[in-house]
C-alpha positions as CSV (number, residue, x, y, z in Angstrom):
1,X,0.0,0.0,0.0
2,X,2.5,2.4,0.9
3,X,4.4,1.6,-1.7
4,X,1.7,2.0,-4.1
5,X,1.0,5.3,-3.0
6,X,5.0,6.6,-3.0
7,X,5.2,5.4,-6.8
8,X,1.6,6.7,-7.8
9,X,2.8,9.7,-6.6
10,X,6.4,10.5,-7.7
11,X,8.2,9.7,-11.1
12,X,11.2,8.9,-8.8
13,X,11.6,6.8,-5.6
14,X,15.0,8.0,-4.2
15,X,14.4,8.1,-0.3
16,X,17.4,8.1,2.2
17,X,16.6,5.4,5.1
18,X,18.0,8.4,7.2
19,X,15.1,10.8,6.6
20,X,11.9,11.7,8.0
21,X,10.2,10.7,4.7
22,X,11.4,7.0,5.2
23,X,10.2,6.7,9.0
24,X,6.8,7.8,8.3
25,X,6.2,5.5,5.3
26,X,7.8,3.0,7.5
27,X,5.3,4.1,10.6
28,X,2.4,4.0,7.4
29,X,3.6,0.5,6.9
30,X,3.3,-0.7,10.4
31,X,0.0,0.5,10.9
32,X,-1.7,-0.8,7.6
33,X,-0.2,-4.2,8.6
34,X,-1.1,-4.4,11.9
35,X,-4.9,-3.2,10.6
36,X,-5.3,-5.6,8.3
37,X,-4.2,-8.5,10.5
38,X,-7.0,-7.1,12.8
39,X,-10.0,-7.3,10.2
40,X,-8.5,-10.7,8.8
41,X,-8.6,-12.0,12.3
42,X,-12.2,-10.7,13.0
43,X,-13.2,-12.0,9.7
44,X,-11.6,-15.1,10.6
45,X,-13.4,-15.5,13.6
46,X,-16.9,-14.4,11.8
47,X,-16.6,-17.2,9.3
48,X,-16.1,-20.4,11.8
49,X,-19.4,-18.7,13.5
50,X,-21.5,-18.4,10.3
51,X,-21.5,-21.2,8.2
52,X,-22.4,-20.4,4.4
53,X,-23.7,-24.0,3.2
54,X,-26.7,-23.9,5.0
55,X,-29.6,-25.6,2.9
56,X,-32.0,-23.5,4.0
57,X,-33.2,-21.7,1.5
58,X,-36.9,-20.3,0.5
59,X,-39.3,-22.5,-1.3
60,X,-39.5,-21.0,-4.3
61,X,-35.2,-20.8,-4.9
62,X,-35.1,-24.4,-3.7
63,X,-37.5,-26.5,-6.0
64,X,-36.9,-24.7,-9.3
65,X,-35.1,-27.4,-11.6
66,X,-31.8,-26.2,-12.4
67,X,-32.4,-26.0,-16.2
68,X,-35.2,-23.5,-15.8
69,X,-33.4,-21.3,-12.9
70,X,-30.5,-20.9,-15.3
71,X,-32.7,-19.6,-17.6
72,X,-34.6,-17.1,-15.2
73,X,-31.1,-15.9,-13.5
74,X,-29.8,-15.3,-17.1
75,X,-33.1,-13.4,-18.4
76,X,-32.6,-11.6,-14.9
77,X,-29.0,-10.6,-15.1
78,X,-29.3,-9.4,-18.8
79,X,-32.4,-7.2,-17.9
80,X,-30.0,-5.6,-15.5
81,X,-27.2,-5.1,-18.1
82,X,-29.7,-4.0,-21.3
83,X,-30.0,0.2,-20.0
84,X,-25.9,0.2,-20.2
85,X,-26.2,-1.9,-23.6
86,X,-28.6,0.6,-25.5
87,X,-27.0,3.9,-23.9
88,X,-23.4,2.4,-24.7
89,X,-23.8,0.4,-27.7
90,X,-19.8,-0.6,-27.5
91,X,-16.8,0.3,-26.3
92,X,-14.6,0.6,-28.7
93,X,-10.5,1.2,-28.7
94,X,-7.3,1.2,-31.2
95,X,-7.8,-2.5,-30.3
96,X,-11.0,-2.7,-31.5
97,X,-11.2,-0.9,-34.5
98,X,-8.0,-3.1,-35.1
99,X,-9.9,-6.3,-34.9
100,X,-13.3,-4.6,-36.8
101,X,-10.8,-3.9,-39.5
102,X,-9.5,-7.1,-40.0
103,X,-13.0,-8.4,-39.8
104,X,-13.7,-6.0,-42.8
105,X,-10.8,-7.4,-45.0
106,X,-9.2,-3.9,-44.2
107,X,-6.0,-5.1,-42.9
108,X,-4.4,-8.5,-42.7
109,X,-5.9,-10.9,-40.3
110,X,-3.4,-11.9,-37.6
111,X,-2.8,-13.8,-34.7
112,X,-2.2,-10.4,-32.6
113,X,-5.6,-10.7,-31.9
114,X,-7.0,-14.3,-31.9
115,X,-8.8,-15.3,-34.7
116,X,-11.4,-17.1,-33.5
117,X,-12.4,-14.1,-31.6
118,X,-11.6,-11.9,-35.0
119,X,-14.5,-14.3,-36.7
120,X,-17.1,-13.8,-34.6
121,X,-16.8,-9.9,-34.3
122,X,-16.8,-10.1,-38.2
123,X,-20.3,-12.0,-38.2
124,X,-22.1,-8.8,-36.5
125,X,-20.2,-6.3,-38.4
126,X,-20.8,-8.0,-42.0
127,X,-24.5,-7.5,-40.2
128,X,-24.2,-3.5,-39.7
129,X,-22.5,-3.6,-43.1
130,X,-25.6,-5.5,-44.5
131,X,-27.8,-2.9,-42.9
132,X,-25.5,0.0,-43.9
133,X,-25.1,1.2,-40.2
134,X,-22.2,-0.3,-39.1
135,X,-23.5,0.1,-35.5
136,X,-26.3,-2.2,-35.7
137,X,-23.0,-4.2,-36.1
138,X,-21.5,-3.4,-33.0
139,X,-24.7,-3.1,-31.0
140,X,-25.7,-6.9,-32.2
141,X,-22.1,-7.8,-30.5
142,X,-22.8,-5.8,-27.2
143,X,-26.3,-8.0,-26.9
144,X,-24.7,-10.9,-27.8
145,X,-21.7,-10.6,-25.3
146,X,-23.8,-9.6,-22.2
147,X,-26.3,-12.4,-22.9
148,X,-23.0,-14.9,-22.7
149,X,-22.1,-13.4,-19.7
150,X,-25.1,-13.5,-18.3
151,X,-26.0,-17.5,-19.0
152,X,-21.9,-17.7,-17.7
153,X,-22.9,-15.6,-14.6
154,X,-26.1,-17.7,-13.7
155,X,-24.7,-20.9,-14.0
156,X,-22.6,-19.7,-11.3
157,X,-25.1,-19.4,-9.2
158,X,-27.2,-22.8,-10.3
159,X,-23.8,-24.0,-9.7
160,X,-23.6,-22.6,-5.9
161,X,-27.5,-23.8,-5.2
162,X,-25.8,-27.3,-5.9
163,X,-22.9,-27.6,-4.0
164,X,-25.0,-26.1,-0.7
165,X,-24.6,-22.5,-0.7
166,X,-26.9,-20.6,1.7
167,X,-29.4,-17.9,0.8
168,X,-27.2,-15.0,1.5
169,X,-24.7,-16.7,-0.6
170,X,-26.8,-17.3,-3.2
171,X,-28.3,-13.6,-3.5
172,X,-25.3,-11.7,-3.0
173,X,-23.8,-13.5,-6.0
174,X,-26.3,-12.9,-7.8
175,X,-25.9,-9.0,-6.9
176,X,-22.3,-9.0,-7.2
177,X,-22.9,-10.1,-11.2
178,X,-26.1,-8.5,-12.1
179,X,-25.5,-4.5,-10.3
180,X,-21.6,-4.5,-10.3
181,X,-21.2,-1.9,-12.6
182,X,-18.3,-3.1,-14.1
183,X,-19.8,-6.4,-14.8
184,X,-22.5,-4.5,-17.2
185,X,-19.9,-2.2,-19.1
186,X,-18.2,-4.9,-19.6
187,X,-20.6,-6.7,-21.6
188,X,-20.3,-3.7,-24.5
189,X,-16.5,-4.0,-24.5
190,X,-15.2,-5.6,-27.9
191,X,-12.5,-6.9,-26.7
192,X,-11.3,-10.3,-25.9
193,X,-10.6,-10.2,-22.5
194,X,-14.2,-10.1,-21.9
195,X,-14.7,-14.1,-23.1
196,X,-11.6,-14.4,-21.8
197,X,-12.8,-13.8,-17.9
198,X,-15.6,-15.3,-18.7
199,X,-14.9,-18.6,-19.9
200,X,-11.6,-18.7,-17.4
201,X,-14.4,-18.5,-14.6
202,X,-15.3,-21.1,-15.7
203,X,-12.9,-22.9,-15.6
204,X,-11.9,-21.7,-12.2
205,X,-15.4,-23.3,-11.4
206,X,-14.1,-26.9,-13.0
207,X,-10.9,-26.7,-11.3
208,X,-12.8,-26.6,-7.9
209,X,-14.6,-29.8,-8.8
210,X,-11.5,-31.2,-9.7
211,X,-9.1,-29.8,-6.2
212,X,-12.0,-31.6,-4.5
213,X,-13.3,-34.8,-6.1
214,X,-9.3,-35.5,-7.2
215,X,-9.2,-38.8,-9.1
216,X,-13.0,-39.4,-8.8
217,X,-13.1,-35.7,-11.2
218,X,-12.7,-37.2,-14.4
219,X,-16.0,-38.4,-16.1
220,X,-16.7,-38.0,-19.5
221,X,-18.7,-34.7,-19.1
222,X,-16.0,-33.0,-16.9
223,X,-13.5,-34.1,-19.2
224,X,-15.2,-32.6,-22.0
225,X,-16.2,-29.5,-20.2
226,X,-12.8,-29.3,-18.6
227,X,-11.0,-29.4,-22.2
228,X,-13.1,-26.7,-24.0
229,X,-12.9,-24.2,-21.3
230,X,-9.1,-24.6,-21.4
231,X,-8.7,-24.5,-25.0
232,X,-10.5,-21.3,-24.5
233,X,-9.0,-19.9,-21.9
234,X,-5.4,-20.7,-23.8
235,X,-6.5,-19.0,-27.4
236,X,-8.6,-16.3,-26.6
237,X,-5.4,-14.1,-25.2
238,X,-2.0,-14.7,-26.2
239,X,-0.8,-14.9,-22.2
240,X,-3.7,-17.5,-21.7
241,X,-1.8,-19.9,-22.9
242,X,1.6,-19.5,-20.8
243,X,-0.9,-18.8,-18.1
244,X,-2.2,-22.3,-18.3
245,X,1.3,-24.0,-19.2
246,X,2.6,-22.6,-15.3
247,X,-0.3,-23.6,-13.8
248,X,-0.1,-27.4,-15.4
249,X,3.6,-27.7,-14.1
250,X,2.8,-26.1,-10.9
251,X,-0.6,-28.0,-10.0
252,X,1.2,-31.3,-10.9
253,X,4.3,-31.3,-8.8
254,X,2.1,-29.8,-6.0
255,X,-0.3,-33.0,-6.4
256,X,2.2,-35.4,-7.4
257,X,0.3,-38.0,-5.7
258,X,-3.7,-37.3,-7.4
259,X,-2.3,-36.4,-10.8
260,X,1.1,-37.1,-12.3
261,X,-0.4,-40.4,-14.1
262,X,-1.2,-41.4,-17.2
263,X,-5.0,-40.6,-17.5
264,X,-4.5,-36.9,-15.3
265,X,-1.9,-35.7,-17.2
266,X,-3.7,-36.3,-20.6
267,X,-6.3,-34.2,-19.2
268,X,-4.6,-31.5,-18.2
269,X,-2.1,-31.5,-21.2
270,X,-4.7,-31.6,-23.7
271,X,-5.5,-27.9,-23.8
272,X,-2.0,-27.1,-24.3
273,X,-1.2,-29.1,-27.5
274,X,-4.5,-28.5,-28.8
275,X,-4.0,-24.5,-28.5
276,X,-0.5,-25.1,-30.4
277,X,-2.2,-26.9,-32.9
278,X,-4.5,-24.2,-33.6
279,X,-1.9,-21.3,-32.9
280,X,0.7,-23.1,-35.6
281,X,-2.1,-23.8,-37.9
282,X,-4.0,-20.3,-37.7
283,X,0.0,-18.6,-38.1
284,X,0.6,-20.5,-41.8
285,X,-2.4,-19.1,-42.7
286,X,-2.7,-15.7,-40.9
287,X,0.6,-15.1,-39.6
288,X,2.1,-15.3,-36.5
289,X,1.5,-12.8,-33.6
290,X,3.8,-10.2,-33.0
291,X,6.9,-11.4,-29.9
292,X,7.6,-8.0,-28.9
293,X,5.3,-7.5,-26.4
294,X,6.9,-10.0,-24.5
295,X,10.0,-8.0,-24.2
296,X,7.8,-5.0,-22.7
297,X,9.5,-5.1,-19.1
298,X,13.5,-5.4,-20.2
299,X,12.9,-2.8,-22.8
300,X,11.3,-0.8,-19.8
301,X,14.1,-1.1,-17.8
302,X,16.4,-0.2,-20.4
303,X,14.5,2.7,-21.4
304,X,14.0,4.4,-18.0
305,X,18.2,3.6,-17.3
306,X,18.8,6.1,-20.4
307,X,16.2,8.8,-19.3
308,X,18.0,8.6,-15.6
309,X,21.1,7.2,-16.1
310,X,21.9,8.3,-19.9
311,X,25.0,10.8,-19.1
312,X,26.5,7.8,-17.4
313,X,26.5,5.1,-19.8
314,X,29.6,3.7,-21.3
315,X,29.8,5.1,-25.4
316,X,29.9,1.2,-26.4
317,X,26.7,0.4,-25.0
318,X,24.9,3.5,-26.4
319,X,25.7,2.3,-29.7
320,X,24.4,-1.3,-28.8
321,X,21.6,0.3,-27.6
322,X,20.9,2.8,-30.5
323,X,21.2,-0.6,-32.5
324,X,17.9,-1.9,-31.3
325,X,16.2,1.3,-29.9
326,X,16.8,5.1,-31.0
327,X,19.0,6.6,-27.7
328,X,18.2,10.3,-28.7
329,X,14.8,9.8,-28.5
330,X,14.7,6.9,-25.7
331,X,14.3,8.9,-22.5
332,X,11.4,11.1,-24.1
333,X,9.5,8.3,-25.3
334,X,9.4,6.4,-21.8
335,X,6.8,6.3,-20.0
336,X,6.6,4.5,-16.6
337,X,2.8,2.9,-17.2
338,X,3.2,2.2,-20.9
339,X,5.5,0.3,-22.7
340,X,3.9,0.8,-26.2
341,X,6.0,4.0,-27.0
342,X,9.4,2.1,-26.5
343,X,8.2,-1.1,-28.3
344,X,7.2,0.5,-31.3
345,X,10.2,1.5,-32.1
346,X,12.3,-1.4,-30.9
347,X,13.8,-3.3,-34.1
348,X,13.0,-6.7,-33.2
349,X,14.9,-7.6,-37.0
350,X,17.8,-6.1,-35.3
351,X,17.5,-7.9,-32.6
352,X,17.0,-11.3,-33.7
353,X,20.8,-10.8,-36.1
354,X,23.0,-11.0,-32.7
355,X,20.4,-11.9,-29.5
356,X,23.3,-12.9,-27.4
357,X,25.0,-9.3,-28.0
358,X,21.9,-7.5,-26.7
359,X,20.7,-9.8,-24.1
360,X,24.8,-9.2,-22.4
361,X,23.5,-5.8,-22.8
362,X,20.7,-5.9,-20.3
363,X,22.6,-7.8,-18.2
364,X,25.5,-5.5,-18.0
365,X,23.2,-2.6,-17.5
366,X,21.0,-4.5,-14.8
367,X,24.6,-4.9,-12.9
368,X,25.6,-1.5,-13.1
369,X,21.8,0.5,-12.2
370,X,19.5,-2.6,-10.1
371,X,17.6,-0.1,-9.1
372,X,16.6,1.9,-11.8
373,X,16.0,-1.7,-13.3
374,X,14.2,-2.8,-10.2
375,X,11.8,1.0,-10.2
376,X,11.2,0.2,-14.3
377,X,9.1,-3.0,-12.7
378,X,7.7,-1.2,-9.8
379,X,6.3,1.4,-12.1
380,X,5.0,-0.7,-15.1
381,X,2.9,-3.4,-12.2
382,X,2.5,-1.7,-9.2
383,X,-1.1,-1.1,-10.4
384,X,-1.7,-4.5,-10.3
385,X,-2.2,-4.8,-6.2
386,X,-2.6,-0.9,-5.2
387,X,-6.2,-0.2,-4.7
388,X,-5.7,3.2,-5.1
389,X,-4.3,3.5,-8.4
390,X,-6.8,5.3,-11.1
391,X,-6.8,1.7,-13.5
392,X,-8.4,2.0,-17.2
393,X,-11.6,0.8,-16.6
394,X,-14.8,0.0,-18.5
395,X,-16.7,2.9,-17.5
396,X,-14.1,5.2,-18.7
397,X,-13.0,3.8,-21.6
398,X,-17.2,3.9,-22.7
399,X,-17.3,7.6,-22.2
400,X,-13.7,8.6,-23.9
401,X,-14.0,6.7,-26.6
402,X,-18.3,7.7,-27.4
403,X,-16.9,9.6,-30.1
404,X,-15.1,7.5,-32.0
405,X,-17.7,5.8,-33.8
406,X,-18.8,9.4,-35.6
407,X,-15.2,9.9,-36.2
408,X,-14.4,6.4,-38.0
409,X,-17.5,5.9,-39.2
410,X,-20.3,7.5,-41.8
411,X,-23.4,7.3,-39.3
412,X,-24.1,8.7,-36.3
413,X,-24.3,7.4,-33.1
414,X,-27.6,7.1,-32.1
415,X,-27.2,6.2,-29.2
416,X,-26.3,9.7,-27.7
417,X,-28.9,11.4,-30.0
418,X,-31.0,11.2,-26.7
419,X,-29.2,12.2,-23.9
420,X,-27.4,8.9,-23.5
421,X,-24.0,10.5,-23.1
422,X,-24.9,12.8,-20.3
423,X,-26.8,9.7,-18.4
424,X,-23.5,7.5,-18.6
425,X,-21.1,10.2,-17.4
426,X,-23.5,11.1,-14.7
427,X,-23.6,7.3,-14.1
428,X,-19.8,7.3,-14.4
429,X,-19.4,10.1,-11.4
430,X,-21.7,8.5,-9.2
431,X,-19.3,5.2,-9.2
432,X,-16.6,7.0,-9.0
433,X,-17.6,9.2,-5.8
434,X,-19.3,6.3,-4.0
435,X,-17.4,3.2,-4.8
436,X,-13.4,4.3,-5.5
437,X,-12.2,1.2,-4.7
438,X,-14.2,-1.4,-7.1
439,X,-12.9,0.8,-10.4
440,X,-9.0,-0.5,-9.2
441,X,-7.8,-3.6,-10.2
442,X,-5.2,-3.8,-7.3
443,X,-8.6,-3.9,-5.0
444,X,-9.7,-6.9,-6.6
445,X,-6.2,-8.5,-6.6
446,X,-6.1,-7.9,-2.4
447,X,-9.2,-9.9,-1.9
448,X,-7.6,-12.8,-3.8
449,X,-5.3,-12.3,-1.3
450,X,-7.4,-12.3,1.4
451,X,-8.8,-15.5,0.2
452,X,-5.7,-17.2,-0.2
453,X,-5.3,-16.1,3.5
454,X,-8.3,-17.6,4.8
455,X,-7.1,-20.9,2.4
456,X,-4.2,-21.3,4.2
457,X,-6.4,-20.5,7.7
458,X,-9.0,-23.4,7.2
459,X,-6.6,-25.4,5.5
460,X,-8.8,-26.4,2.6
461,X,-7.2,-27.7,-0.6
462,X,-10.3,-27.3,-2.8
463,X,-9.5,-24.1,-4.1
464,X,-5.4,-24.9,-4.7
465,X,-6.1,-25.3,-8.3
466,X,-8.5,-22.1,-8.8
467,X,-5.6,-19.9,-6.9
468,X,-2.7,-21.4,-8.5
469,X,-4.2,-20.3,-11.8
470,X,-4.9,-17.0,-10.9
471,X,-1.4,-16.8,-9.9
472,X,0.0,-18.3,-12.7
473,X,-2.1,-15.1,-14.8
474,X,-1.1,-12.7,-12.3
475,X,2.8,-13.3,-13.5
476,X,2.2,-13.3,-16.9
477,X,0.0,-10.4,-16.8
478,X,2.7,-8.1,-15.0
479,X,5.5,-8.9,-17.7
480,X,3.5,-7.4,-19.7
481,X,3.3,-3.7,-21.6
482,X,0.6,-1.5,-19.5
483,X,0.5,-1.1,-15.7
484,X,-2.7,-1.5,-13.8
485,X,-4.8,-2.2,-16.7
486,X,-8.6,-3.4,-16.0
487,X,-8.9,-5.6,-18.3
488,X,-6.0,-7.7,-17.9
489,X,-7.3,-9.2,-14.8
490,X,-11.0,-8.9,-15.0
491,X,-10.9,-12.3,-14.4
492,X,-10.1,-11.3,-10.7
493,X,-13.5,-9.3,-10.5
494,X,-15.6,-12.3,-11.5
495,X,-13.8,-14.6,-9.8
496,X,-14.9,-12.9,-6.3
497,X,-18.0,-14.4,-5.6
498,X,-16.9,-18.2,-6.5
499,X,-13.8,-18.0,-4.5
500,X,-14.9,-16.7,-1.3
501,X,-18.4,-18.9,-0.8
502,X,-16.7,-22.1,-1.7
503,X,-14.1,-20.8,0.6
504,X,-16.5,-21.2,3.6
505,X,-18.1,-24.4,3.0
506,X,-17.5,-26.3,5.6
507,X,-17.8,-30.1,3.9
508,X,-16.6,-31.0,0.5
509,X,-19.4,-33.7,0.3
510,X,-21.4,-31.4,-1.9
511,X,-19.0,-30.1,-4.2
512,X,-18.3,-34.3,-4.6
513,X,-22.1,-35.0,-6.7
C-alpha cells in the first residue's frame, strides 16, 4: 500500500533510510499491517461462526429445476445489463477498430488478436454492413456478449444452489454479477478479455470440482467441459496460454500423488497441444503474432536507465543500444505505465541478427543500475495490487471513446442522440464518488489475497487449483506492456463471488455429486 501510494505519486523513488520521509512510510507500513491483520482476524473468527452451506433456502429458490433457474437468472442478469447496452452500444478502442478492420478485410488478419475471436466480431459487423449502419453491427455484438455473460454468470449461481450455498450466498452472487457496474460495461467491451474472464471463470469453477473430487473428477462430461474451457482460456489471449502452461507444471508437482499419471496428465495437457495446434495452424495461414510484447519489461528497464542514467553510460553500450532502440529519443518516449512507445520502435529484425549481444546488454546494464532496473518494474505493475491507483476501466474507456464511432464511421451514433452521453457520465461520477475502490484492479487482486489467506487458515485444498491459476495469470500479466490495466485481470472481479463462498463451505461432500 505504501508503496503504491509513494510510486503513484512521484516519477522517482529516491528516499534516504536516514530521513523523515522513510520513518513515516515506514510508521504507514506498520500500521496498515497491523490493521489488516485485525480485520483478517475478526473475519476469521466471523466465518467459523457463520456457516455459508446452510440448505435452508426459501421455497420457491429451492424447487426450481436447475435448467429453468438458469434460464430465469440469465433473463434476470441481462435485464439488468440491457439500460448500459442501449446507452453504450460498445466500447470501442485502437484495439477494436484493429480487430473490426480485420474483420472487414481492411487489414491483414493476424494472430495479434485471436482469430477465433476476430471471426465472430466479423459476423455482427458484416450484419451492420448488410444494414449499412455499421453500429447495428456493434450493437448486435454488445447484446450478444452480455447475454453470454449473463448465462456464464447464472450458471454460477445454479452451480452454488448445488454444491450447498446458503441464501445470503446465493443472492449476494447474484448481486455482485447483475449491479456490479463493471460487470454490465463490460458486456459492450469488444475486446477479448471479456470471453476471456468469462470462460476462465469457468474454468476456475471446474478446477474446484476437480481440487475436490481429485481422481473421482474425471467423467466424460468433466472431461469434455474441462477441455473446452481450457482450449479457451489458452486461445482467446495470447498470455492465456503461458498462463495455463505454469499452472499445469505447478498444480502437478504440488499434487504429485492425485495427478502425475497417465490418465490426469492427458487431461490437463490436452489444452495445451490443442491450442499449439490451432496457434501453428491459424499462423501459416494468418501469420504469426507479433513477440515484442513479451520483451515489454526489459525494454522498460532499459529505457528508463537512459532517461535517468543516460549521461553515465559507457559510449559502447549507447551504440548497442541505438542498435535496437533510438537513444536520442529513448528517454522522451518512456513512459513509466506504458511500454507501447518504447516497443514500437524497438527493431526486433535487429535484434533477432545477434540476440546474445543485446541480451549481455541488459545484463551489463542491470549490474551496473539494479535499481533503476528494479523502479522500471515497480512502475509498469504496481497497479496490479494498489487499490488506489486510477486503473483503465470500463466505465471510462465507454465515455472517452463515445466519439469514435462518428469519427471512424459514416453514421451517427444514435445512441447519444438522446441524452445517453450525459446519463453514462452522470452514471460514471456516481461510481466513481461512491465506490473508488471497485474501479482498481489492485482492490480486486487484495481480496484474492485475502482469500488465499483464509485458504491457508481453514486449511482447505479445494480451491489450490483455482488460486494457483490466478497466480500463474497474475505473472504473466505483469511482464506485460501497461500497468494496472482493468482488463487484464477482470478475471479477478468475477472470480470474487466463487472463491470466497466455496471458501466457507464447511464439507466438500457437496462439491463431490
Amino acid at each position: 500500500m505504501v508503496l503504491g501510494y509513494v510510486l503513484s505519486n512521484n516519477k522517482t523513488f529516491e528516499i534516504s533510510i536516514k530521513s523523515s520521509e522513510y520513518l513515516l512510510y515506514l510508521l504507514a507500513s506498520f500500521v496498515i499491517f497491523f490493521t489488516s491483520y485485525f480485520l483478517l482476524s475478526l473475519i476469521r473468527k466471523l466465518s467459523t461462526k457463520k456457516n455459508l452451506s446452510t440448505h435452508q433456502l426459501p421455497d420457491f429458490l429451492k424447487n426450481v429445476p436447475d435448467p429453468k433457474l438458469w434460464l430465469l437468472l440469465s433473463t434476470l442478469i441481462f435485464l439488468c445489463y440491457a439500460p448500459i447496452i442501449f446507452l453504450a452500444t460498445s466500447e470501442l478502442s485502437y484495439d477494436s477498430w484493429n480487430i473490426i478492420s480485420q474483420s472487414t478485410g481492411d487489414i491483414p488478419v493476424t494472430n495479434a488478436h485471436p482469430v477465433i475471436f476476430t471471426a465472430l466480431v466479423g459476423i455482427f459487423i458484416k450484419i451492420g454492413i448488410l444494414a449499412n449502419n455499421i453500429n447495428i453491427g456493434v450493437l448486435l455484438f454488445s447484446v450478444f456478449q452480455s447475454a453470454v455473460l449473463s448465462i456464464i454468470f447464472a450458471r454460477i449461481v445454479v452451480w452454488q444452489r448445488e454444491i450447498g450455498i446458503g441464501f445470503y450466498g446465493i443472492v449476494g452472487t447474484l448481486l455482485f454479477y447483475a449491479i456490479l457496474p463493471i460487470n454490465s460495461f463490460s458486456g459492450t467491451v469488444l475486446w477479448k478479455d471479456i470471453f476471456f474472464a468469462g470462460f476462465g471463470l469457468l474454468l476456475l469453477q471446474k478446477l474446484i470440482q476437480l481440487s475436490t473430487k481429485e481422481t473421482n473428477f474425471f467423467t466424460r462430461n468433466n472431461i469434455i467441459f474441462f477441455i473446452v474451457f481450457a482450449f479457451l482460456f489458452c486461445t482467446l489471449r495470447n498470455n492465456g496460454l503461458y498462463a495455463y502452461a505454469i499452472f499445469v507444471i505447478a498444480f502437478t508437482l504440488l499434487n504429485r500423488k492425485n495427478y502425475l499419471n497417465k490418465k490426469s496428465l492427458s487431461v490437463l495437457i490436452s489444452p495445451v497441444l490443442l491450442s499449439m495446434v490451432y496457434l501453428f495452424s491459424t499462423s501459416l495461414v494468418f501469420g504469426p503474432a507479433s513477440s515484442v510484447e513479451s520483451f515489454s519489461v526489459p525494454l522498460q528497464q532499459i529505457a528508463r536507465t537512459v532517461k535517468y542514467q543516460g549521461g553515465s553510460i559507457s559510449k559502447s553500450d549507447r551504440d548497442t543500444i541505438d542498435e535496437i532502440l533510438p537513444f536520442s529519443e529513448l528517454g522522451e518516449k518512456y513512459n513509466p505505465n506504458l511500454s507501447d512507445p518504447v516497443k514500437w520502435v524497438f527493431d526486433k529484425s535487429a535484434f533477432d541478427k545477434n540476440k546474445s549481444k543485446y541480451v549481455s546488454l541488459w545484463i551489463r546494464l542491470f549490474v551496473k543500475y539494479p535499481k533503476t532496473y528494479i523502479a522500471a518494474f515497480a512502475y509498469n505493475t504496481y497497479g496490479y495490487v494498489y487499490p488506489l491507483v486510477n486503473s483503465s476501466t470500463n466505465t471510462d474507456l465507454v465515455i472517452n471513446n463515445a466519439d469514435q464511432i462518428n469519427a471512424r464511421s459514416q453514421y451517427s451514433d444514435y445512441a447519444y442522440q438522446w441524452g445517453g452521453k450525459k446519463i453514462l457520465l452522470r452514471y460514471r461520477d456516481i461510481i466513481s464518488s461512491t465506490f473508488p475502490l471497485m474501479r482498481n484492479i489492485g482492490f480486486y487482486t487484495i481480496l484474492i489475497v485475502f482469500a488465499f489467506y483464509f485458504r491457508l487458515l481453514r486449511k482447505t485444498n479445494r480451491l489450490d487449483g483455482a488460486f494457483i491459476l490466478l497466480l500463474s495469470l497474475f505473472i504473466t500479466v505483469i511482464l506485460g506492456p501497461v500497468n494496472g490495466e482493468f482488463r487484464y485481470l477482470y478475471l479477478f472481479v468475477v472470480a470474487i463471488p466463487i472463491i470466497y463462498s466455496t471458501l466457507f463451505i464447511k464439507s466438500n461432500r457437496s462439491i463431490m455429486k
